[in-house]
N, C-alpha and C positions, 0 to 999 in steps of 0.2 A: 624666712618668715619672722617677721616682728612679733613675739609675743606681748600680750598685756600682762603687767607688771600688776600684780593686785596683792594689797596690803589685810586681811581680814581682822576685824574688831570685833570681839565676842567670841573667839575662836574656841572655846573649851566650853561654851553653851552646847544644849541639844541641836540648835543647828546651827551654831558656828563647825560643828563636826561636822556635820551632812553639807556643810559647804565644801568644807573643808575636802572632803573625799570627791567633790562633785567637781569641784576646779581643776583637781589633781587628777584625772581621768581627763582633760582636754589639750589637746596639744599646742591649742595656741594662747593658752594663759599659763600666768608661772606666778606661784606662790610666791611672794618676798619676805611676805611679813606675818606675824599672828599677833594678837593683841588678847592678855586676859587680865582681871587680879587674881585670878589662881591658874591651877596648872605652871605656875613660872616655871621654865628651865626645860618644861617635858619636848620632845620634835612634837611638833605638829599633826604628821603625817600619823605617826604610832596613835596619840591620840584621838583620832578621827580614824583608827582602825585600819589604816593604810600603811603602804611601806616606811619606811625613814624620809622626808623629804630634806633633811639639814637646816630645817627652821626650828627657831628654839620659841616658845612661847615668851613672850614678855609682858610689863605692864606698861611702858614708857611708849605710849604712843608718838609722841612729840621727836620723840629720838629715833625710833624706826624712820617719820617719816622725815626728819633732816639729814640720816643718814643716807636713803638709798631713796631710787628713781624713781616712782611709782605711779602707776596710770590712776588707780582706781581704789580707792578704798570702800571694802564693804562692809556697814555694824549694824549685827543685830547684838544689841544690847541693852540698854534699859533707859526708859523716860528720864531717869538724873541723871545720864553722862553722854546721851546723844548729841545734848547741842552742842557742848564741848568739843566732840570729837568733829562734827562738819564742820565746824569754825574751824577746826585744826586743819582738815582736809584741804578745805578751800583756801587756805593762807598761803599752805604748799603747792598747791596749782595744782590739786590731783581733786577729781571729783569723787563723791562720794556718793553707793548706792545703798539706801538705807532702805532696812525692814523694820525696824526699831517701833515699837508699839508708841502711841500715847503723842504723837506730832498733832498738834491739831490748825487751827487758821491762826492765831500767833505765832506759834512756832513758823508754819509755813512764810508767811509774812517775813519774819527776819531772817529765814534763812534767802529769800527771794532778794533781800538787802546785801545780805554776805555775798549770795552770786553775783550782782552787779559790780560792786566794792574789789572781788577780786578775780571777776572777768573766769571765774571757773563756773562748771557748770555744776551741778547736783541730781541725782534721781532719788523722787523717795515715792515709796507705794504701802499703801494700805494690806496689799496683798499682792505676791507673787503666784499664785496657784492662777493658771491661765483659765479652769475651769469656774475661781472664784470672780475674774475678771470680767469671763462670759455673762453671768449670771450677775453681774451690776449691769452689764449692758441692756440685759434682758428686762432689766425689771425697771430702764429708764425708758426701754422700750414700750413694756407691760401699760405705765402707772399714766402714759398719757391717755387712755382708756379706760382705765380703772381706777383712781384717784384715791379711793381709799384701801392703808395700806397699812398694816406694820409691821415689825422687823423683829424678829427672835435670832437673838445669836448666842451660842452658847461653848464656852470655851474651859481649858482647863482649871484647876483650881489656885495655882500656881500665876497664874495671867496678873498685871498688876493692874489695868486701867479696864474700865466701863462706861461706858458702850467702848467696842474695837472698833478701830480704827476702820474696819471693814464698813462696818454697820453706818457708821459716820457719812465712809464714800456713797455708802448705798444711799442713804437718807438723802445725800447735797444732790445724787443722781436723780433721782425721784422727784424731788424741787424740782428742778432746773425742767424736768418734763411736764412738770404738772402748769407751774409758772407762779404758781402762790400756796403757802402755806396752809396745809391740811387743819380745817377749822376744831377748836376742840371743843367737845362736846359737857355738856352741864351732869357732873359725874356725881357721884356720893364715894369717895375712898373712905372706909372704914378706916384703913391701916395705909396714913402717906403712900404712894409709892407703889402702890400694888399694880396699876394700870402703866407700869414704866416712866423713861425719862420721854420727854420729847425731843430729840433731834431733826432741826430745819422743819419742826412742828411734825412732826409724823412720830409716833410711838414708839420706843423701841426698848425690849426687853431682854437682861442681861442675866445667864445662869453663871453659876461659877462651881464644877462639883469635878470630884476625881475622877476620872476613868473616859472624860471630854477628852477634844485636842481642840480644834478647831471648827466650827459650823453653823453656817448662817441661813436663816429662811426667810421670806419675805412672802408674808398672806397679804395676797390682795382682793377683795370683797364687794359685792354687787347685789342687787337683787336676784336674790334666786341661784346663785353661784359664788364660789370660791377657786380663787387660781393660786396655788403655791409652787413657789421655787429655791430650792435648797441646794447648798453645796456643803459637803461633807471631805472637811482634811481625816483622812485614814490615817498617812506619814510624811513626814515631813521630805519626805523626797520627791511630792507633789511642785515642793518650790525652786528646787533647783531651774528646772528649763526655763522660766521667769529670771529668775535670778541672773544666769549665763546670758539669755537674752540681754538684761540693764547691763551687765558685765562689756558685755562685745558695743553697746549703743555708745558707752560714757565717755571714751576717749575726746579729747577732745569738744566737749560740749560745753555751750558756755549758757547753756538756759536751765533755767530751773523746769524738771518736769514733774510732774506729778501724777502717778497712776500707773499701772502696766497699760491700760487703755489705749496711752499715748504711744507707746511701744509697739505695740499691736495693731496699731490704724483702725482702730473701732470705730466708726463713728455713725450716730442715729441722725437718720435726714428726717 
C-alpha cells in the first residue's frame, strides 16, 4: 500500500496536535513533516501526546518541502502566513488542505491563479466538522422559504478574524438560495454596529469571549414563526474525519475546491 505522504503546518497549535494524533492512528498516511515557529526540535508525535514518530518539529517549511516527497500539505495556521505557505505548496507540486481561518474571495481568487500556474490542486474549507457542513447545507436549503435570516456565530476569545469563515460560507449559501440580497431595513443604531456586519447582505453577529470554541446559528424568521439551527464544536476532534476525508481526496488534484460540501456530494436541487 502506497501511503500519503503529508507534511503538517501549524503542527504545535491546538489542533495541529489533534491532527497530529489523528493522522498518526491511520495506516495509510505517514507523517513526513511538522512545521511550527515554536516547539523547534520537540518529535512531533510526543508533542501531540502520542508515541515518538522521529519527526522533529521545524520552522523552514521551504526545506521540508525541497527535501522530501510529499502528497499533501496541511495548515492550520494563521491569516499572515497562509498564503505563503500554499504558494509554497503548489510550487512543489503538493497540494494543500487548508483550515486556516480568515481566506476570503481575494484570497480565494489568487489562490485559484496559483492552481492553474502550477497545475496543483488545493483544498480549503471554512469548516471541517461534517456536522457544521450539514447545517450550511440545511440552511441553503432552509432560506429558499424563509428569506429572512441572520447568523450568530460565536467563537473563542483567542480567534483572530470576524465574521468566521464559516459564517461567511453560510451567508454566500443563503445567497445563492435566495437569488438576491436580503433588503436592509431603515434602522436607528444608537451605538454603530450593534445590529452586526452584513455579509452577501444578510446580518451577521460576531461574539468573542473565553470559555467559547466554536458555534454557529442561523435564525430564520416569518410571520408567526421562528426556525433556528445550530452547531456547536465541543472539541476539536469533531475535525478530524473532514479533515482525513480532504487528506485521502488531494493526491493528485489539480482543481481548486472549496468547501467540505464538495467532498461530501451535498448538493440542494
Amino acid at each position: 500500500m502506497n501511503k500519503i505522504q503529508v507534511i503538517i503546518c501549524g503542527a504545535a497549535g491546538k489542533m495541529g496536535r489533534s491532527i497530529i494524533k489523528g493522522i498518526a492512528a491511520e495506516p495509510d498516511l505517514n507523517i513526513i513533516g511538522a512545521v511550527d515557529l515554536i516547539s523547534n526540535g520537540e518529535d512531533a508525535g510526543v508533542l501531540a501526546g502520542v508515541k515518538p514518530l522521529g519527526i522533529t518539529v521545524t520552522s523552514d517549511l521551504r526545506a521540508i518541502l525541497a527535501d522530501r516527497e510529499a502528497d499533501v500539505l496541511i495548515d492550520f495556521t494563521a491569516p499572515a502566513s497562509v498564503m505563503d505557505n500554499v504558494r509554497c505548496a503548489l510550487q512543489h507540486k503538493v497540494v494543500p488542505v487548508v483550515g486556516t481561518t480568515g481566506i476570503g474571495e481575494a484570497e480565494l481568487n489568487t489562490i485559484s491563479g496559483w492552481v492553474d500556474s502550477f497545475n496543483t490542486g488545493a483544498i480549503i474549507a471554512p469548516n471541517y466538522a461534517i456536522g457544521a457542513v450539514l447545517m450550511m447545507k440545511a440552511a441553503q436549503l432552509f432560506a429558499a422559504y424563509l428569506p429572512d435570516v441572520e447568523i450568530i456565530e460565536m467563537h473563542h476569545d483567542e480567534k483572530l478574524d470576524a465574521p468566521s469563515g464559516t459564517a461567511r460560507k453560510l451567508a454566500a449559501l443563503i445567497r445563492s438560495a435566495t437569488g438576491q440580497t436580503q433588503p436592509a431595513k431603515e434602522e436607528l443604531e444608537i451605538f454603530p454596529g450593534v445590529r452586526g456586519g452584513r455579509v452577501a447582505g444578510i446580518p451577521v453577529h460576531s461574539i468573542r469571549l473565553p470559555g467559547l470554541m466554536a458555534h454557529h446559528a442561523v435564525v430564520f424568521g416569518s410571520a408567526g414563526q421562528l426556525l433556528t439551527i445550530r452547531h456547536d464544536t465541543l472539541d476539536r476532534d469533531c475535525y478530524i474525519p473532514g479533515v482525513l476525508l480532504a487528506v485521502r481526496s488531494a493526491p493528485g488534484k489539480k482543481e481548486l475546491i472549496y468547501g467540505m460540501d464538495k467532498l461530501l456530494q451535498l448538493s440542494i436541487k
